[in-house]
C-alpha positions in Angstrom: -12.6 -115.1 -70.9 -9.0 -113.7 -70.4 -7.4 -116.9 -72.0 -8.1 -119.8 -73.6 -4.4 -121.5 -73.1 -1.5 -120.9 -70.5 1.9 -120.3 -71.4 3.6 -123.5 -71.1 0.4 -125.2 -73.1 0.7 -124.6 -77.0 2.5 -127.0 -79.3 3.1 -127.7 -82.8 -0.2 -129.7 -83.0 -1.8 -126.1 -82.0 -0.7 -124.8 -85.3 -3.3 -122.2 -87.2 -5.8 -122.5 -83.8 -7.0 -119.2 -82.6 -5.8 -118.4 -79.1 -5.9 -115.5 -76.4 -3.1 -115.7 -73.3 -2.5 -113.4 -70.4 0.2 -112.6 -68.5 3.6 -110.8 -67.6 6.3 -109.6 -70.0 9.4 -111.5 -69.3 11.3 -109.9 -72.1 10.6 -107.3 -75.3 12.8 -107.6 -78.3 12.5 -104.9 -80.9 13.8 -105.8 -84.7 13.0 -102.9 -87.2 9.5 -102.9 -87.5 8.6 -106.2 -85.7 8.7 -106.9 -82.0 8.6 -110.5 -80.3 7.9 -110.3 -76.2 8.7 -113.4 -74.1 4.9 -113.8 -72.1 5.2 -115.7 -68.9 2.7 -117.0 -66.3 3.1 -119.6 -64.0 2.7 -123.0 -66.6 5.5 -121.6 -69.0 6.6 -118.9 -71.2 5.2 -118.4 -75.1 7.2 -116.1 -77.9 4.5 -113.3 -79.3 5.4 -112.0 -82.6 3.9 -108.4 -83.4 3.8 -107.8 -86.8 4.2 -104.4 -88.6 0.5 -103.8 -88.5 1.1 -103.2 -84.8 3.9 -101.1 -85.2 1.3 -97.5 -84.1 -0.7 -99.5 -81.4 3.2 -100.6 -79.7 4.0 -97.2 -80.1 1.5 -95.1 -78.6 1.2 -98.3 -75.4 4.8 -99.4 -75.0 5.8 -102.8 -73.7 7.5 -102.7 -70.6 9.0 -105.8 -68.1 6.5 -107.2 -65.6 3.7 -105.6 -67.8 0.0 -107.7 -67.3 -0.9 -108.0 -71.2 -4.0 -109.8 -72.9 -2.9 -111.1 -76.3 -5.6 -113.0 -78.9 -3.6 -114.2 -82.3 -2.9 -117.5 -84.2 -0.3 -120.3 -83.2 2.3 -120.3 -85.5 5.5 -122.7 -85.7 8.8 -120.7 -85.0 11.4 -120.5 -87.8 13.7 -120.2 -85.3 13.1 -123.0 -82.3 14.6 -122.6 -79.0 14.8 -126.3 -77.5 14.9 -125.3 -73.8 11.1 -124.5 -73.5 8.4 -127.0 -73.9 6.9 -124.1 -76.1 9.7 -123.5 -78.4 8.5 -124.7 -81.5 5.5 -122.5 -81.7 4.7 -118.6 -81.3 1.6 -116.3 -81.6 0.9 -114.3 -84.4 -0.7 -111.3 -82.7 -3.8 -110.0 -83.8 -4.9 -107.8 -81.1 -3.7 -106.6 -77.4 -4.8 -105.4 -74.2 -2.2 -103.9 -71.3 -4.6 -104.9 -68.3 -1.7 -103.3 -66.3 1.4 -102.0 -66.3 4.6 -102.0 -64.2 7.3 -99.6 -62.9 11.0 -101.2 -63.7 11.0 -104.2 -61.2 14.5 -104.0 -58.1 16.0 -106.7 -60.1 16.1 -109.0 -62.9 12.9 -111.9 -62.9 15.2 -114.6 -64.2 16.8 -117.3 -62.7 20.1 -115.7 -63.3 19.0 -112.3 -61.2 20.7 -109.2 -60.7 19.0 -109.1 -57.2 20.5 -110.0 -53.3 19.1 -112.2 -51.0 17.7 -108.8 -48.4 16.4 -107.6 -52.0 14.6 -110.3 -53.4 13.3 -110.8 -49.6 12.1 -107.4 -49.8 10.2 -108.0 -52.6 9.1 -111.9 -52.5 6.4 -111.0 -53.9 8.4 -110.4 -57.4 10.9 -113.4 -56.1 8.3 -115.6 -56.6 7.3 -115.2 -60.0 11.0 -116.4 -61.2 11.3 -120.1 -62.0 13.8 -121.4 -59.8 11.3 -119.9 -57.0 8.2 -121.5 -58.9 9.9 -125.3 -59.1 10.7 -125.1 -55.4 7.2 -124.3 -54.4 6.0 -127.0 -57.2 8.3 -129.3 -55.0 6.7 -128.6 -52.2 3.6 -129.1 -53.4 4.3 -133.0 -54.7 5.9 -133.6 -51.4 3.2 -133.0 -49.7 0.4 -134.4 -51.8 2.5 -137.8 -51.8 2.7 -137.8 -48.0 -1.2 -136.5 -48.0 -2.2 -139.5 -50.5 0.1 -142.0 -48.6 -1.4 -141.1 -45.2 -4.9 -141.5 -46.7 -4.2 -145.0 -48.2 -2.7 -146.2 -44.7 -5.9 -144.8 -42.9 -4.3 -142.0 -41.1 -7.0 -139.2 -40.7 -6.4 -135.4 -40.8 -7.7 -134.0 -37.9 -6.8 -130.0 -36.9 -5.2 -129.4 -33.5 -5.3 -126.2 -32.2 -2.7 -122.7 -32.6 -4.2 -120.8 -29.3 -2.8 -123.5 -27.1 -1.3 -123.6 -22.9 2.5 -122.5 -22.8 4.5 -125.6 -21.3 7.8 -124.3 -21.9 10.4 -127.5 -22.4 12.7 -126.7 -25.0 12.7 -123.4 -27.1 10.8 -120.8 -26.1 7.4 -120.3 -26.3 5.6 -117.6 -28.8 3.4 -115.8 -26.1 0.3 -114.3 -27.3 -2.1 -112.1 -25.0 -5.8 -113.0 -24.1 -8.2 -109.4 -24.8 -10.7 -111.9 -22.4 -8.8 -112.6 -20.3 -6.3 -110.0 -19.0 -3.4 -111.2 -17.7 -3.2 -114.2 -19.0 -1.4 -115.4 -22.5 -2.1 -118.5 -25.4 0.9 -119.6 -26.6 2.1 -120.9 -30.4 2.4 -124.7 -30.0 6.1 -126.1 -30.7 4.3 -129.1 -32.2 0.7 -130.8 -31.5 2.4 -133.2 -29.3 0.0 -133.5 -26.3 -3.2 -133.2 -28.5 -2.3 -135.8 -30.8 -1.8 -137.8 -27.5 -5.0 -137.3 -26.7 -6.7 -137.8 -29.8 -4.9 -141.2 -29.6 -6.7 -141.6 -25.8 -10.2 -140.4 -27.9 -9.4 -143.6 -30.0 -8.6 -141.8 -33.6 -5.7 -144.4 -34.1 -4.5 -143.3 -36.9 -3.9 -139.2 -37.0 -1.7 -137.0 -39.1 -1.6 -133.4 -40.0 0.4 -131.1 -42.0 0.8 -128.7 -39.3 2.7 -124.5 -38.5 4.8 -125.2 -35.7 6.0 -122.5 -33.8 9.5 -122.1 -31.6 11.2 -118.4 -30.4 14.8 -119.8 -30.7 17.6 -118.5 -32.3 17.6 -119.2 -36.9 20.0 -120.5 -38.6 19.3 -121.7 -42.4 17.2 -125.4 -41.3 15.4 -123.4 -39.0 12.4 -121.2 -39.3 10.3 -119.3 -36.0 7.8 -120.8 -38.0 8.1 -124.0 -39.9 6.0 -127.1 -40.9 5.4 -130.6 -40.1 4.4 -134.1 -41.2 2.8 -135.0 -38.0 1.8 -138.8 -37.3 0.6 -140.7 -34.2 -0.6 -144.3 -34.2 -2.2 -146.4 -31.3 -1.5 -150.2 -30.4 1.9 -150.2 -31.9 5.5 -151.0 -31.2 8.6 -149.3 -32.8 9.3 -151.8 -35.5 5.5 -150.7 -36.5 6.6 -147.1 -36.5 9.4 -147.4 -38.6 8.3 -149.6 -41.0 5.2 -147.3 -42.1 6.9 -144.4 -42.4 9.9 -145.4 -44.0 7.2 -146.4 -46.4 5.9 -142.7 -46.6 9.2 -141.7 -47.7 10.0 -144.3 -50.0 6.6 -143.2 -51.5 7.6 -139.3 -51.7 10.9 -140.4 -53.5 9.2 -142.0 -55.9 6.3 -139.6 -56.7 8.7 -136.6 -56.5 11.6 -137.8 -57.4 10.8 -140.8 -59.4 13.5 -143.1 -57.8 13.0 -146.5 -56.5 14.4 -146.9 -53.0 14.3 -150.1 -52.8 17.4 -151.0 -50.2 16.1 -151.2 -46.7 16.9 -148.1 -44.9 19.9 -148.4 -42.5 19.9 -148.4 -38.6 22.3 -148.2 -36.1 22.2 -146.8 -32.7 22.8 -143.7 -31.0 26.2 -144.7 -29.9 27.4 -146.6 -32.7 26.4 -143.0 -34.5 28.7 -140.8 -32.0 31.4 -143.6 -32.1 32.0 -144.2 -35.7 30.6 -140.4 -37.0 30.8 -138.1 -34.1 27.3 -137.3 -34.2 23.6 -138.6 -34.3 22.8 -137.6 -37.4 25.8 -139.1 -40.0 25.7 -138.3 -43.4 26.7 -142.3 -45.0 27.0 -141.0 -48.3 30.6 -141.8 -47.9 32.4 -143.8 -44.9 36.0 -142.1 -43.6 35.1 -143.4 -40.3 36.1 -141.8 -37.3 39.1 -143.9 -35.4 38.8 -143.4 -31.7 42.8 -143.3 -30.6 41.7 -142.4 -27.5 38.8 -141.5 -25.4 36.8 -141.0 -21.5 35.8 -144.5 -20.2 32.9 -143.1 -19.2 31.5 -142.0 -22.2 31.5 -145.1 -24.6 32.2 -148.2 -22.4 31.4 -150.6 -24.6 34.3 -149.6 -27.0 38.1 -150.8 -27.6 40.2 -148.5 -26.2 43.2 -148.0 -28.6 45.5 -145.3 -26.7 48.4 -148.0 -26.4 49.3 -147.2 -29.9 49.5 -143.3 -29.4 50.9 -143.8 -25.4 54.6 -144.2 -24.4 56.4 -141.4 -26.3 56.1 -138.4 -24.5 54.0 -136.2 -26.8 52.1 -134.0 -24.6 49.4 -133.0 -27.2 47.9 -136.8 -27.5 48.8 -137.4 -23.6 47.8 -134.6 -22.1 44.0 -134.7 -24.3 40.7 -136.5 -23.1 40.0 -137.6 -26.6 42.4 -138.2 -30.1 40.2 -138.9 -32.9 41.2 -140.1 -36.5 40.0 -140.0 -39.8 41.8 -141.7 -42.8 40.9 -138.5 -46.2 40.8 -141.0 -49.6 43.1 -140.5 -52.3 44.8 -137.3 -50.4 47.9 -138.4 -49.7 49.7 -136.0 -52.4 48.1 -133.1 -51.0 50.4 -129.9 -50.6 52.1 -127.9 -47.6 49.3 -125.4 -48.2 46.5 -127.7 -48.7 47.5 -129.3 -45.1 48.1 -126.1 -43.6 44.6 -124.3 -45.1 42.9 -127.5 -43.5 45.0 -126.6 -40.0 43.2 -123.1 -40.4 40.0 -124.4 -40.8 39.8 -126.4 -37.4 41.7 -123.4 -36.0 38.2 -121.4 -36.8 36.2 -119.9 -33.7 33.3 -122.1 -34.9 35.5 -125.5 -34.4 37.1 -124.4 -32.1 40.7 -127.0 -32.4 44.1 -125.6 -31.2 45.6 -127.6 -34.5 45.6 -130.6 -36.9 48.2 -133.8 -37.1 48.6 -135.3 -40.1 49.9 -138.8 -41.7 50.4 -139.2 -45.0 50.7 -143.0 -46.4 52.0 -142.5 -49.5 51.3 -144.9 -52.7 54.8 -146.4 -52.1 53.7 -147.6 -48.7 55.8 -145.1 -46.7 54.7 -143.0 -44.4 55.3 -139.1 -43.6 53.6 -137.1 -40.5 54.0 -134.1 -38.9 54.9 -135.6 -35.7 58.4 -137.6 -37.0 59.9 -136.3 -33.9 57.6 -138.2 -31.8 56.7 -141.4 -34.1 58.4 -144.1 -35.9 57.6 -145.7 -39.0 56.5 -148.8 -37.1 54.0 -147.1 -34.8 52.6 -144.9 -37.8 52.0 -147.9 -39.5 50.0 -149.4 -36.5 47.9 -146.0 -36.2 47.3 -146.5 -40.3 46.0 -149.7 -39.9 44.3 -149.1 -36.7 42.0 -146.3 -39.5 41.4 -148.7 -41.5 43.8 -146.1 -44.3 45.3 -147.6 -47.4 48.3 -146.3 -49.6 46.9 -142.8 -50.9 45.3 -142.3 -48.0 45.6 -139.1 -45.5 45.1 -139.5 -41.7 44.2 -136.4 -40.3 43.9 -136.7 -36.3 42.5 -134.2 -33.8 43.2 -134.2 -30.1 41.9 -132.3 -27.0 38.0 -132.3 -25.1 36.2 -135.1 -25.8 32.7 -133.0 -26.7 34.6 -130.6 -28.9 37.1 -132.9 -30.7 34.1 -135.5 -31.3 32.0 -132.7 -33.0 35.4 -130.7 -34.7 36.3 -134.2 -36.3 32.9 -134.7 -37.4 32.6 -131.0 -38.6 36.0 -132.1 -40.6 35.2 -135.0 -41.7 31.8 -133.9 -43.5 34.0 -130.5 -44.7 36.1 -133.6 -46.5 33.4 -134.8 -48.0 32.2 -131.7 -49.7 35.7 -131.0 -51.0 36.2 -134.2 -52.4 32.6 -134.4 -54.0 31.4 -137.2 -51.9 28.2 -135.5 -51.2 26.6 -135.8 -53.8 22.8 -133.6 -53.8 21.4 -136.0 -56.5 22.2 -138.8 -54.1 20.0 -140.7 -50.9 20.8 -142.3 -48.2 18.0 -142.3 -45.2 19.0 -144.1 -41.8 17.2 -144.6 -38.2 19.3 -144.1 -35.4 18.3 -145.7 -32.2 18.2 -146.2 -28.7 19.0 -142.6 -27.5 19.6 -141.6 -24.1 16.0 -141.3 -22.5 18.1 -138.5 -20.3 21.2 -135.8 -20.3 22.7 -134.6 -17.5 22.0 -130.3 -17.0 25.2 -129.5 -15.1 24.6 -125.6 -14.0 21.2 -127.4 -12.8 22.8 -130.4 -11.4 19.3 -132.3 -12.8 18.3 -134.4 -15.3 16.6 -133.7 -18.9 14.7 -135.0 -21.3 17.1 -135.3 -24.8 14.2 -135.7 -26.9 10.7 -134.5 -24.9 9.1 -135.5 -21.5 6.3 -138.1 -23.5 9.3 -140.8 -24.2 8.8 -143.8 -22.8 11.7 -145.6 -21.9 12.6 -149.1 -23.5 10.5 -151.5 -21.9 14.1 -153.2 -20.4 14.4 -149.7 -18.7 11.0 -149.3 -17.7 11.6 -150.5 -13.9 15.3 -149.3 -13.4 13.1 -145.9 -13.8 10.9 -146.5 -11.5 12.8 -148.3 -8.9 15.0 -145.5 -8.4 14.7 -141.7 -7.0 16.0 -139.3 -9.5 17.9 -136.9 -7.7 21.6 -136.5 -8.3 24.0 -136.4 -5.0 26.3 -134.5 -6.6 27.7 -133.6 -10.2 30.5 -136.2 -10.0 28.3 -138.8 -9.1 25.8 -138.3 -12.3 27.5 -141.5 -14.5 27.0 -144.2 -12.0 23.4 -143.0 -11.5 20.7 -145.9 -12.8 19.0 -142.5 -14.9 22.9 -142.4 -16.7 22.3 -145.8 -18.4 18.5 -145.3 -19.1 17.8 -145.8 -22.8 14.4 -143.7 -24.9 12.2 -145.9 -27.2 12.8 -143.2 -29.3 13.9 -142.8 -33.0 15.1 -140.1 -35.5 15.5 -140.4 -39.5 18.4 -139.4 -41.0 18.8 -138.1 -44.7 22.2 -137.2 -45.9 23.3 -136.1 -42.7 20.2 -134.2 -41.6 17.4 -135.3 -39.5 14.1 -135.0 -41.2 12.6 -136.9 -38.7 12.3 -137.9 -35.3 9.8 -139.5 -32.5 9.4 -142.0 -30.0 7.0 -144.8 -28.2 4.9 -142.3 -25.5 4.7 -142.8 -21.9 0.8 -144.1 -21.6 0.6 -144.7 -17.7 -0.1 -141.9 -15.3 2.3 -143.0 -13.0 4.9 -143.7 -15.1 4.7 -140.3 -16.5 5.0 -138.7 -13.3 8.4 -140.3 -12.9 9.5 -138.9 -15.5 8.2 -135.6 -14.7 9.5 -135.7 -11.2 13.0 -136.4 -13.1 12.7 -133.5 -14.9 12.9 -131.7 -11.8 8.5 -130.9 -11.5 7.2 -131.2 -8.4 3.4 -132.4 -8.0 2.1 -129.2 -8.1 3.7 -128.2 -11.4 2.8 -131.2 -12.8 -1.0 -130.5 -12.7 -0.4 -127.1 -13.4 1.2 -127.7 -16.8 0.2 -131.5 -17.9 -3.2 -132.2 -15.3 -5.2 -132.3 -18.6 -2.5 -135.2 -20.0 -2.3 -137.1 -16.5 -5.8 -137.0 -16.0 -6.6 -138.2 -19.9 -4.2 -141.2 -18.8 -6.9 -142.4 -16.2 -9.3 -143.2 -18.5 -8.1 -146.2 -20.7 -5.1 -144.6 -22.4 -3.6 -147.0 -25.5 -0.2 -148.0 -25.9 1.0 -145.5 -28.9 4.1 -144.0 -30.9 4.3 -141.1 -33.2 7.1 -139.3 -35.1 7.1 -136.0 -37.1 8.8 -135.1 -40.0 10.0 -131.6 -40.9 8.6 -131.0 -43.6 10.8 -127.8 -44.8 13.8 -129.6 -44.7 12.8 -132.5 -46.5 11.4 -130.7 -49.3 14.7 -128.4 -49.3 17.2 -132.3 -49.2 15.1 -133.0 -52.3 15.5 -129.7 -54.0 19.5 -130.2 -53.6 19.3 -126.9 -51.4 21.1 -126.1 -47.9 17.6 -123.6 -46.7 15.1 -124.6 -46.3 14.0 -120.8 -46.7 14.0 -121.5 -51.0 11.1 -123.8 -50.1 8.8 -121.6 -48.2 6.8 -118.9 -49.7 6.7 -115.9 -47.3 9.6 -116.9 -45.2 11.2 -114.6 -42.5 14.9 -114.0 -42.5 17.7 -114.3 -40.0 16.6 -111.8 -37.3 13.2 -113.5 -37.7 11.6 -110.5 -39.4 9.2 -110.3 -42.7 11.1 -107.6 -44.5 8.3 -107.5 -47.2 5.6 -107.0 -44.6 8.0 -105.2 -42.0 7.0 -107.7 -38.9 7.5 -107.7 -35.8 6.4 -104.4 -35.4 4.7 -102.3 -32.9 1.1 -102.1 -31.6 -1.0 -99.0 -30.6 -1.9 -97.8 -27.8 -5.4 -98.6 -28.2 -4.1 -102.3 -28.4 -2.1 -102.2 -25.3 -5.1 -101.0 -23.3 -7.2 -103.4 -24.5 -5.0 -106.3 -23.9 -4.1 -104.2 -20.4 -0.4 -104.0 -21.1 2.2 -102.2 -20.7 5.8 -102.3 -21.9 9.1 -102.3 -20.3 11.7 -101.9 -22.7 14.7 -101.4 -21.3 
């Protein structure tokens, strides 16, 4: 056999045994006429002391890093210890060695600490993956996904395969395309998710049905996203949305606990998809920390049921709060005593192309109770004071306020207020917080379309309140200023996403069962009959024949493991990932076909 122990195995209780281990050279340390080598596989790393008897074999068959090497020797304890290896008390006394093969000097370092770039070590994942930090990600990934398998199990879900060779039904991102040889002319594409199968398993009665699942989308990366990227995918017959969220906040109670070894035992946090844009300025708030968002001002249209505050910002003739659609505060703890520069670098950073804010006001409520802005000129004591206390900001506190387009000041004071969060080390990556946010718009309005769409996919169902306001009413918009007073504007989804630490790692919805019902909604979206049976006839037609009431939701599965592993990419937790242009720089893909290929497939390219 090649070895009888790993290298993360041998301990003091091993002492005097007779061992053989295999694997690479981390390290080769040469002291007069003894040499110890640092062995690594993927358990652990052993010292290997060669003696002087050695000394001609080493020699004439030097040691190099990232050498294969067979060793058979004694288990000694170590004079010296190192405490930051499981195997530090213990070495082997070599007695005999094989190279089983060797290695040309590797493009960087294979230690945590490398010498090597990201477009490097992408280069050559291969290597990458052999350092630990590499290895506990993937181990990570691992866990989560047994937990979630032995959860799934113990709930009765069953793990059924859908298929990748599926019908393109473009709604969303983009479809990966792939030509038939059989049928020319004609392409499969990459499903975005298993969405309509798992439907339809649901229809064949498999009530309970979960896979973890390669999805596919052609859209632009960033560092959550992947072209392709994995699921937790989950559908469930005869069910209501309490039923939905109940189980799987149970799944991930479950993978904090096997992974992570913490106890979440508070229930998980919910508030709806306006309270979220309201009080956060987006659907997916981080609640580590609070610094709420003060609405000073904002569009009637967009959250009527709020209080409208503008009388305390109105009346004195500043053009930069009057002449804006939205002012927006947030109260910054503790920061009151920060500098001209600090207040000016933080101007700069909403000034940034990516946020997009002409420029920043500030109040600073001092620990003596006074108050200093930059917009004196314009403001007394009296009406900073009410604009303080309107955010909810103590002595200490700084109020930073942005003003101008309601979309873009929501999402730069948002942007800001999570930017304050990370300076002041309130997000904390050894800290939790999950959260369901609700009752999404089942609709958004497509303006260069003048036409509705689906903000989540065109399987929502409505809530059952909404159910006959949807079908009661024709779809089609009159005109773009008339799209808020339509019945479609006020139509809420029986949808729901989970939020963990300000990123959604999950998200799904009760699904449209009814034929009928689901060509509404297709007819909303803008598909006439014809398109309808063209893209979904298999789905409509499945809905004639005893189709059960049923929910889902999906988790990504990438992201969660990468939240866990206190990472911002999910790329650290994938093996073979691709990088921001979407290529495989180890494997150089994309790349071209032959020509043979292209007549087969009866193809021909038009680059232009």
């Amino acid at each position: 056999m090649f070895r009888t122990h790993t290298c993360g195995e041998l301990r003091l209780s091993d002492v005097n045994q007779t061992t053989t281990l295999a694997g690479w050279v981390q390290t080769v340390r040469k002291f007069g006429s003894i040499t110890f080598v640092d062995l690594r596989d993927r358990y652990g790393i052993t010292q290997l002391l060669f003696a002087e008897n050695l000394n001609e074999q080493l020699d004439a068959n030097p040691l190099g890093r990232e050498f294969v090497l067979q060793v058979t020797g004694t288990v000694n304890e170590r004079s010296n210890k190192n405490s930051q290896i499981p195997t530090g008390d213990v070495e082997i006394l070599v007695a005999s060695f094989t190279i089983l093969n060797k290695s040309i000097t590797p493009p960087f370092t294979i230690q945590d600490d490398t010498d090597g770039g990201d477009d490097l070590r992408m280069k050559y994942r291969f290597l990458d993956l052999r350092r630990q930090a590499v290895k506990k990600n993937l181990e990570l990934r691992y866990a989560v996904g047994r937990s979630a398998r032995n959860y799934l199990h113990e709930k009765q879900f069953m793990d059924i395969e859908t298929p990748f060779l599926i019908k393109s039904t473009p709604e969303g991102a983009r479809d990966f395309v792939v030509p038939s040889r059989m049928n020319p002319g004609q392409f499969y594409a990459l499903p975005q998710s298993p969405q309509t199968f798992k439907q339809l398993l649901m229809v064949s009665g498999y009530d309970r049905y979960y896979q973890i699942v390669k999805c596919f989308r052609d859209e632009d990366l960033r560092a959550d996203r992947q072209p392709e990227f994995t699921q937790i995918d989950c559908e469930m017959c005869f069910v209501e949305q309490e039923d939905i969220l109940q189980m799987f906040e149970g799944l991930i109670k479950r993978i904090f606990k096997d992974v992570k070894n913490i106890d979440y035992t508070e229930s998980v946090a919910r508030m709806t998809w306006e309270q979220a844009m309201w009080m956060y300025g987006n659907d997916k708030p981080d609640i580590r920390f609070d610094m709420q968002l003060c609405n000073l001002k904002f569009p009637a249209h967009s959250f009527p049921h709020q209080t409208d505050l503008s009388s305390l910002i109105n009346g004195v003739d500043f053009k930069v709060f009057d002449e804006a659609e939205t002012v927006i505060a947030i109260a910054a703890p503790g920061c009151s005593e920060f500098t001209r520069k600090q207040t000016d670098e933080l101007t700069e950073w909403v000034k940034r192309p990516q946020i997009g804010m002409k420029g920043l006001v500030y109040i600073k409520y001092n620990t003596d109770g006074t108050l200093k802005s930059s917009i004196d000129k314009f403001y007394n004591e009296e009406k900073l004071k009410a604009i303080a206390q309107a955010v909810k900001a103590v002595p200490g506190d700084l109020i930073l306020i942005l003003a101008g387009a309601e979309e873009r000041t929501r999402k730069a004071t948002s942007e800001l207020r999570l930017h304050l969060g990370q300076q002041l080390g309130l997000r904390k990556t050894d800290e939790f917080k999950l959260l369901w946010v609700l009752d999404f718009p089942l609709f958004e309005y497509a303006e260069e379309d003048n036409r509705w769409v689906a903000r989540h996919h065109p399987f929502t169902a409505p809530k059952p309140s909404d159910i006959q306001t949807m079908i009661d009413n024709n779809p089609v918009i009159e005109s773009a200023a008339d799209y808020l007073k339509h019945p479609y504007a006020n139509i809420k989804a029986n949808a729901y996403d989970m939020v963990l630490n300000g990123n959604e790692i999950g998200g799904g919805s009760i699904r449209i069962y009814q034929k009928e019902l689901q060509q509404k909604m297709f007819a909303a979206l803008g598909m006439d009959e014809a398109e309808q049976q063209h893209k979904f006839g298999f789905l409509l037609g499945a809905f004639e024949y005893g189709a059960p009431p049923h929910g889902g939701i999906a988790f990504g599965f990438d992201r969660l493991c990468s939240i866990l592993g206190g990472s911002e990419s999910i790329r650290d937790f994938i093996a073979f990932p691709k990088n921001n242009s979407g290529r495989d720089v180890m494997i150089d893909a994309p790349a071209t076909i032959d020509d043979k290929q292209f007549e087969e497939l009866q193809i021909k390219l038009n680059l232009k």
